[in-house]
N, C-alpha and C positions, 0 to 999 in steps of 0.2 A: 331539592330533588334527591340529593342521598340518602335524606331518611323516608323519602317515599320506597324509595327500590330498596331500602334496609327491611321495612317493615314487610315488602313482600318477598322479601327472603326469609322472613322469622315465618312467615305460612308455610315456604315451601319446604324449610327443615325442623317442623314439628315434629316430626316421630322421625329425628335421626337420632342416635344414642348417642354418637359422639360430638361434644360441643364445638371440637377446632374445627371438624366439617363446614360449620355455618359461617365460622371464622376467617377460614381461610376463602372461601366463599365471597365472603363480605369484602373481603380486602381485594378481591380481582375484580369484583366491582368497581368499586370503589378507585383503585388503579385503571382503569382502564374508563371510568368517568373524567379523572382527571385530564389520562394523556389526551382523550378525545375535546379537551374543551383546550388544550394544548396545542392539539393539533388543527383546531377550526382558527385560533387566534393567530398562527404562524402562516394559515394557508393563503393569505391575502400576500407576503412577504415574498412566498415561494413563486406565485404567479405572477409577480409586477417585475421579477427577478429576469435578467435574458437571459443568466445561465442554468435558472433554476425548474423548466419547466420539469424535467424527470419530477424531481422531489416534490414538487406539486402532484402530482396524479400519481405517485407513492405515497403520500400524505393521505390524498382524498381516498383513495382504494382503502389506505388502513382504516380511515374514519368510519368506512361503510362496513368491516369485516365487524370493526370494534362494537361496532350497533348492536351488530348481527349477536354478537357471543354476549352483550348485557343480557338484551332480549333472553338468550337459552340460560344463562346465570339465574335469572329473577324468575324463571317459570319451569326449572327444570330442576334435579339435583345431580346435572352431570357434570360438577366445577370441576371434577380432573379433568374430562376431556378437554374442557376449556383453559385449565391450565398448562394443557400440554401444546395446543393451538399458541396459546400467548408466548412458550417457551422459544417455539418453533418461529413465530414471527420473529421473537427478539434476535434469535440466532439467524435467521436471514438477513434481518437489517444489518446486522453486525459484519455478516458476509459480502450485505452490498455495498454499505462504506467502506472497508478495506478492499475488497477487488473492482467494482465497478463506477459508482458515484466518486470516493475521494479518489482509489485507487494507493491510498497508502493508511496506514496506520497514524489517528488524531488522538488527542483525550477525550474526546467525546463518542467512539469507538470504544474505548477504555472503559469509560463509564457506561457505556452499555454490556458490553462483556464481565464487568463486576456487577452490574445491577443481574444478569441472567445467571450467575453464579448463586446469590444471594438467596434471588426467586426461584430456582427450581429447589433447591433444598429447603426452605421455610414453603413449598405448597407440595412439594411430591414428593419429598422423602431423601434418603442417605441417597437410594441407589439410582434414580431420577435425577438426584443435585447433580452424583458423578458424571453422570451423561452429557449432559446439558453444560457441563464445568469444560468435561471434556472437550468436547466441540467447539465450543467458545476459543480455548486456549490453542487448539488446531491449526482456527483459521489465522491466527496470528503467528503462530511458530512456521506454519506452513510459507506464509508471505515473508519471515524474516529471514529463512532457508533459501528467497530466490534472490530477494533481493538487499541483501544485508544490511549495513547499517543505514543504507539509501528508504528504506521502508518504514522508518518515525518520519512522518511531515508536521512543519510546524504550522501554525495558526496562523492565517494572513492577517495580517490589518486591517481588513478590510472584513474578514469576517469573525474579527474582535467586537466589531463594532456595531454589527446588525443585532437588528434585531431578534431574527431565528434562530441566532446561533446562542444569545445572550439565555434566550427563552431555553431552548432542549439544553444547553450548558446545566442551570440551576436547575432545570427540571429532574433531570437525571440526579445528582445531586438530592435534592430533596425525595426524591422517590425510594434513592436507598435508605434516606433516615428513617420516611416513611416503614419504609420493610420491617426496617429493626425493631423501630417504636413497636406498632402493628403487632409485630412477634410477640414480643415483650410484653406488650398490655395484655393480648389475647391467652398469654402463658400464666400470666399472673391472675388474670382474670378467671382461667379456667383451674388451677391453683385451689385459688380462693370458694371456688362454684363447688372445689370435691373436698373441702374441708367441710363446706356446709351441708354437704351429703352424708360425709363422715358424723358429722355432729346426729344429723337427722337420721340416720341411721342407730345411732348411739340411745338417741332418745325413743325411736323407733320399737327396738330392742329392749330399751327397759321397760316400755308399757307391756311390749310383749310376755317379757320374763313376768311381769307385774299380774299380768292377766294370765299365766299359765299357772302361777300361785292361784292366785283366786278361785281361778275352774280348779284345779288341785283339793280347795280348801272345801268349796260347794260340793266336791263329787264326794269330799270325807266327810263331810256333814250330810251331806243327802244319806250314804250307807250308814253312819251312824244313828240317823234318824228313824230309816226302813229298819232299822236292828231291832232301835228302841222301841218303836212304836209295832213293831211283829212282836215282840218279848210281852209288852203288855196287852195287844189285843189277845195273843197264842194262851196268856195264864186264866186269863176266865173261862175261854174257848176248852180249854183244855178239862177247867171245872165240869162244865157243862156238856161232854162229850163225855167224859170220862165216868160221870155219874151217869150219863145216859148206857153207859155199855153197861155199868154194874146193874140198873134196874134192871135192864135185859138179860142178865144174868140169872134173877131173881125169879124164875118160872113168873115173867105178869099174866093178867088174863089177857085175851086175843083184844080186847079193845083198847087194855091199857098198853101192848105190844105195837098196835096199829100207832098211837100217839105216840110212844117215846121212838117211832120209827120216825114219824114226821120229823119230832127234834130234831133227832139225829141228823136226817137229811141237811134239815134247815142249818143249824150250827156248822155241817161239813161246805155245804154252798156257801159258808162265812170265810171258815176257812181257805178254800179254793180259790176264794177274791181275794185273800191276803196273801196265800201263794204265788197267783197271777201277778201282783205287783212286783214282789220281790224276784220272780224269776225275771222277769222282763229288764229290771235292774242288772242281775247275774250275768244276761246274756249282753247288755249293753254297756257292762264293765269287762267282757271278755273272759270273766272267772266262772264260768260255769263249765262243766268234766263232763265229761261221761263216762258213768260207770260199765263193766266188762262183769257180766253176771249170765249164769245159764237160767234160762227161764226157756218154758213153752208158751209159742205163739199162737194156737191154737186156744189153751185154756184161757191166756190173756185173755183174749177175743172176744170169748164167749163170758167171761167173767164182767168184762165194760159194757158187753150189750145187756146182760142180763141186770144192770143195776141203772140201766134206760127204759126199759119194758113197761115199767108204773107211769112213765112221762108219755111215753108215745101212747098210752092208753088212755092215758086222761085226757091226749088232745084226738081222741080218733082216728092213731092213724097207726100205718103198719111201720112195723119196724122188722126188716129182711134180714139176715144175716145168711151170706153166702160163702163159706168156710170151707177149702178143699179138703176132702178126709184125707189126703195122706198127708197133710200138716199134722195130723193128731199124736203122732208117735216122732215128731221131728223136734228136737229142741237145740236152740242157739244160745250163742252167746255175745250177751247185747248189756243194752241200757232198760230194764221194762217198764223204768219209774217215767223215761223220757218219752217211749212211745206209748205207753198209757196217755200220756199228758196230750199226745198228738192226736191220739184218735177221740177222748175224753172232751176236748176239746172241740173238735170239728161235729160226733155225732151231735154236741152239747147242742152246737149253731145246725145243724141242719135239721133237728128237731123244733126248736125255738122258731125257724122262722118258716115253716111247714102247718100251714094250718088244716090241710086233707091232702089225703096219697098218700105217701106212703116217704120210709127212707129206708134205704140200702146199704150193709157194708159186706165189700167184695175183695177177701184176701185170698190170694194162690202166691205158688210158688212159678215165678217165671224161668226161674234158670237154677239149676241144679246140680253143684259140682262137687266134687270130690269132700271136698274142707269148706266151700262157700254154696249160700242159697240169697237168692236175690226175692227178693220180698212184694209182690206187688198188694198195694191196698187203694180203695176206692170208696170213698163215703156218695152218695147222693141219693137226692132229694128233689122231691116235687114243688117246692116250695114258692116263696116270690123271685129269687131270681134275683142278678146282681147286673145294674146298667154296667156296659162294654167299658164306656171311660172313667168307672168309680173300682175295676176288679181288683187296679194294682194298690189303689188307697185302701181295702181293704185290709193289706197287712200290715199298715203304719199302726205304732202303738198310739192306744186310745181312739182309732180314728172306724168310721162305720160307715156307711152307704149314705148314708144323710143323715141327719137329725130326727126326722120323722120316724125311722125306723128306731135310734134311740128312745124316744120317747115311746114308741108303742112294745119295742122287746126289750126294751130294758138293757145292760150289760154295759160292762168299762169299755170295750173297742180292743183289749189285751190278747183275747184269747187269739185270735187268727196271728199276730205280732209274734207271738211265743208258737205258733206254730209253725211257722214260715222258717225262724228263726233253729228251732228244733231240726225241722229236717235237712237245713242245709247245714249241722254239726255231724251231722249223717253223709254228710259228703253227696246231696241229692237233693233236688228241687221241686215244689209242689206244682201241678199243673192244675188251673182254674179252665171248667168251661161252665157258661152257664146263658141263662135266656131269661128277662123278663117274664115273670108272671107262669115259666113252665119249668123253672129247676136249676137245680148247681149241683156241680159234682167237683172234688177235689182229689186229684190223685199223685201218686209219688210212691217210691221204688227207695227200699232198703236194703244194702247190702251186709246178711251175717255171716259171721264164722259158725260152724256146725259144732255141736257138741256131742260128746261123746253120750250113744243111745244108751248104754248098757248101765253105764254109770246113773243114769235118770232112771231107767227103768229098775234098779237094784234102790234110788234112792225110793223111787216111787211105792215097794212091796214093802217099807217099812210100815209098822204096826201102827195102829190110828189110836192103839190106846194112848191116851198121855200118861206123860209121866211125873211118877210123886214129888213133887216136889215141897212137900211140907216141914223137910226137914232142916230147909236152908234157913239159917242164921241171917239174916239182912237187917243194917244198918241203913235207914233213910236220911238223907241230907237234904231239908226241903223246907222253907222259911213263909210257903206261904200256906196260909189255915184250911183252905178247900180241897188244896193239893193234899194238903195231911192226909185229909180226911178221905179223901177216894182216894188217896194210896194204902190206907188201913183199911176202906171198905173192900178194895179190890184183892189187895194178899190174902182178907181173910177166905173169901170164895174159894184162894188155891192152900188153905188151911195154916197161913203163914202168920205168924206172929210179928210185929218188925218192932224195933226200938228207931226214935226219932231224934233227930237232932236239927236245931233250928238256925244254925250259921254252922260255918268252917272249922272254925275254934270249937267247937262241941263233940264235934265229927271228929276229927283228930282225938281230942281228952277221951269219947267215948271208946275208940278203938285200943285206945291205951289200956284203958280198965277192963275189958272184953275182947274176947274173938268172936270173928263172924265170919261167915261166907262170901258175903259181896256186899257191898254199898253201893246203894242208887243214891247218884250227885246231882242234885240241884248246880247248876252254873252261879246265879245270880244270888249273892247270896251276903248279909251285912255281918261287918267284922272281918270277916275272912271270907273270898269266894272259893267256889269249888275249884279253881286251880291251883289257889294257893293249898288248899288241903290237900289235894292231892299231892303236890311237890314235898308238904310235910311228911305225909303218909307212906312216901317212896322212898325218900333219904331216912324212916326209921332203923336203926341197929336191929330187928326183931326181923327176921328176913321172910317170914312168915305176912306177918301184917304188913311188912311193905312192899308184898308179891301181890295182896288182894285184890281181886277184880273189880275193879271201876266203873259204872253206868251212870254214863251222864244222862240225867233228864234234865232237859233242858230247853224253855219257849224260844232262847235266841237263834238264829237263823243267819248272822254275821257269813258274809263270804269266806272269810277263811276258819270257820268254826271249825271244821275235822282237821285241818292244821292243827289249830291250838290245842285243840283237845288229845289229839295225838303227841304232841311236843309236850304236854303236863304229864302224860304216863296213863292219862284215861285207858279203859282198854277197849271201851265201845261205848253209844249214845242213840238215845233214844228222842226222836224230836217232840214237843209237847205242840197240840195234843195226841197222845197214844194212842195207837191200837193195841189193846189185850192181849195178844197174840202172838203178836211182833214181841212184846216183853215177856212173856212165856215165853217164848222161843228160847229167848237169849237167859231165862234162870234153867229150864231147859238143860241148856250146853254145860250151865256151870254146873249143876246138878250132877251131868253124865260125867264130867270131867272130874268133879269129887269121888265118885262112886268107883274109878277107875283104881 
């Protein structure tokens, strides 16, 4: 019977956190099983008895209470209240043997007032035991204060010898071993339960630590991998762009200009997919900046719509641009690489899945303040339209409206990821509305700092001629043979002669034997790479050659590349593949800065 009522204790303190709870639990059970089966075997004695009727219907009443509190024990988890009910009986009984039943103080009085000493502090605690100790000891100081030493009664002979008295005598007795044991096993027991918690926590903790290596190890191989494998798709790419700008260079005719335009596109759509990976990477490694740069939003605008115009007309459709004129003469300072990428992005997708009507982009200024302008923009589109419960899976990397639409517009699922992702670095959020089969619009709110007009407008009346720069001495540091060669084809258009060197060690010995103007550094590079050349090249004695200006080119794309590049003494870096322009620019500077 006690492990039927055990096992429906183990249901009813499954979700306690504390084990002695079930414990303590278990053993008022289980005490209060015993005295009941105690008390049914003595009730026959008490009845037949002619002076025992009281204890007889004191007996049976406990029997029924004692029911009563198994009952709420085995189906409830209220074992204090119950242990405080059990407390209270014992201290009554104890009350009623020495004042009314015996009317003096027995050992079997004794043994109930150490058994209620015992049990309130092994089930309710320090402050509980005091109570309950107290009490106990009360009623017996209290009765020896009236009636002195006349208040120990001894044992009759008569009820030496019965049976009821022989039974509660050992009962009591045993029940205190009980307690102790009980204590004791439960303490050891639960002991033992938190060592093997300890353990399994131990062991817990090291899969854990085991597993935070691992991802550790994955996440540095994964970016070493996206390094490696952007370094070697970026150096053909970079071929194949780079000769494309030089033949465009070349006055071609209009038909051979229309083809190497195509290229061009085609190899840039290459790149922009090996972009998209690696950003999404940056942003889901947390190492992605944002740059603080003056640009106009206006010329942006018009510059990303205007290199959509060939797309929206080969699928027939309009493409809007709705541009407030007083942004024309308004320049900020922002990120323009990151909100290119945002909008670059979205018109990409709202022309892609637009097969008639038309698409819209709608930027104004919402709020206008002194040093701050708040930015609203607005891409939309006629197009198919995005179902209600697919809009928020649209921004998960790699993930698209379904498979069908994969299959028929093509695209990794990146770009919206990197967009989403973009303007909440912006401290702003994109709002999706859209409809089956009638359009989608995406919109979202940039806040910038305003830049100084004058400043832009003085930089703006500079002179459009270029400047000569044919006289600059350049060293190239560049190991691979295509690269050579459209970096020889391309200086020479700006009438530059260069001397080349094919590792680090070259670079260096050649700077030794000659002066130059500046060195474009290859990164990657056998024998020596362009950092360690450069760390040679800095700690030279020759203070001259170890001031020289530094350009990194380089396909690597590594998260912390302008770190290292900056920590080597580099002075600036160009990513492969180039734009012409962007590297003019920067011989340009050095140019103006020699001439000074």
């Amino acid at each position: 019977m006690l492990k039927i009522l055990n096992k429906k204790l183990d249901t009813v303190f499954v979700n306690d956190n504390d084990p002695l709870n079930k414990v303590r639990a278990q053993f008022l059970v289980n005490a209060l099983v015993i005295s009941l089966t105690i008390i049914i075997l003595t009730l026959p004695t008490f009845y037949f008895s002619l002076n025992s009727s009281i204890l007889f219907w004191r007996s049976l009443g406990l029997a029924l209470v004692q029911c009563i509190l198994v009952y709420i024990l085995i189906n409830t988890t209220k074992w204090k209240l119950i242990a405080h009910i059990v407390c209270l009986m014992v201290a009554l009984l104890i009350w009623s043997n020495i004042y009314v039943n015996i009317q003096g103080i027995k050992i079997i009085s004794l043994q109930w007032m150490l058994l209620l000493i015992v049990m309130s502090y092994y089930l309710l605690g320090t402050k509980w035991g005091l109570f309950y100790s107290s009490i106990s000891l009360l009623f017996m100081l209290f009765y020896f204060a009236i009636f002195g030493r006349d208040a120990m009664t001894n044992v009759s002979s008569i009820d030496k010898n019965s049976f009821a008295f022989i039974t509660v005598f050992s009962f009591n007795f045993l029940l205190i071993i009980y307690v102790k044991y009980h204590f004791y096993s439960a303490f050891n027991l639960t002991i033992k339960k938190l060592n093997e918690k300890q353990i399994e926590e131990k062991l817990l903790n090291e899969k854990l630590t085991a597993a935070i290596i691992s991802a550790e190890q994955s996440a540095k191989a994964k970016t070493y991998f996206l390094s490696t494998i952007s370094h070697e798709l970026r150096t053909p790419l970079n071929g194949v762009i780079g000769m494309t700008d030089v033949l465009l260079l070349d006055n071609p005719r209009e038909d051979q200009a229309e083809n190497l335009a195509m290229l061009k596109f085609s190899a840039n759509n290459l790149l922009n997919l090996i972009n998209d990976v690696l950003d999404i990477n940056k942003i889901e490694s947390g190492k992605i900046t944002m740059e603080k740069t003056p640009f106009k939003i206006f010329e942006l605008v018009k510059n990303i719509c205007a290199g959509f115009k060939i797309k929206a007309l080969e699928k027939n459709i309009d493409l809007e641009i709705k541009l407030s004129s007083d942004l024309e003469k308004i320049a900020v300072i922002g990120d323009p690489t990151r909100l290119t990428q945002i909008l670059v992005n979205l018109i990409d997708n709202a022309i892609k899945f637009t097969s008639a009507g038309k698409v819209c982009i709608f930027v104004k200024a919402t709020n206008l303040a002194d040093n701050e302008i708040k930015m609203y923009f607005c891409i939309a589109d006629t197009g198919i339209g995005i179902p209600t419960n697919k809009q928020d899976l649209i921004f998960e990397s790699f993930s698209q409206a379904s498979s069908s639409t994969t299959r028929k517009y093509g695209g990794t699922g990146l770009g919206l990821a990197i967009v989403k992702n973009l303007i909440e670095l912006h401290n702003s959020k994109i709002i999706t509305k859209s409809e089956e089969n009638i359009g989608t619009s995406f919109e979202f709110e940039i806040n910038y700092k305003l830049y100084n007009l004058e400043v832009t407008e003085n930089n703006e009346t500079k002179t459009d001629n270029e400047m000569d720069i044919s006289g600059l001495k350049v060293l190239v540091a560049e190991d691979n043979q295509m690269n050579t060669l459209l970096m020889k084809k391309l200086l020479a258009k700006w009438n530059i002669v260069p001397d080349f060197a094919t590792n680090g060690l070259e670079t260096v010995t050649a700077l030794e034997s000659k002066s130059y103007d500046l060195i474009l550094m290859d990164i990657h590079m056998p024998l020596m790479d362009g950092y360690e050349a450069t760390a040679k090249i800095r700690g030279s004695s020759d203070q001259t050659k170890a001031n020289i200006p530094i350009i990194a080119l380089t396909a690597s794309v590594a998260l912390d590349v302008r770190n290292k590049i900056t920590e080597a003494g580099i002075n600036d870096f160009v990513s492969k593949p180039f734009n012409p322009d962007e590297l003019r620019g920067k011989l340009e500077a050095i140019a103006a800065e020699k001439a000074i």
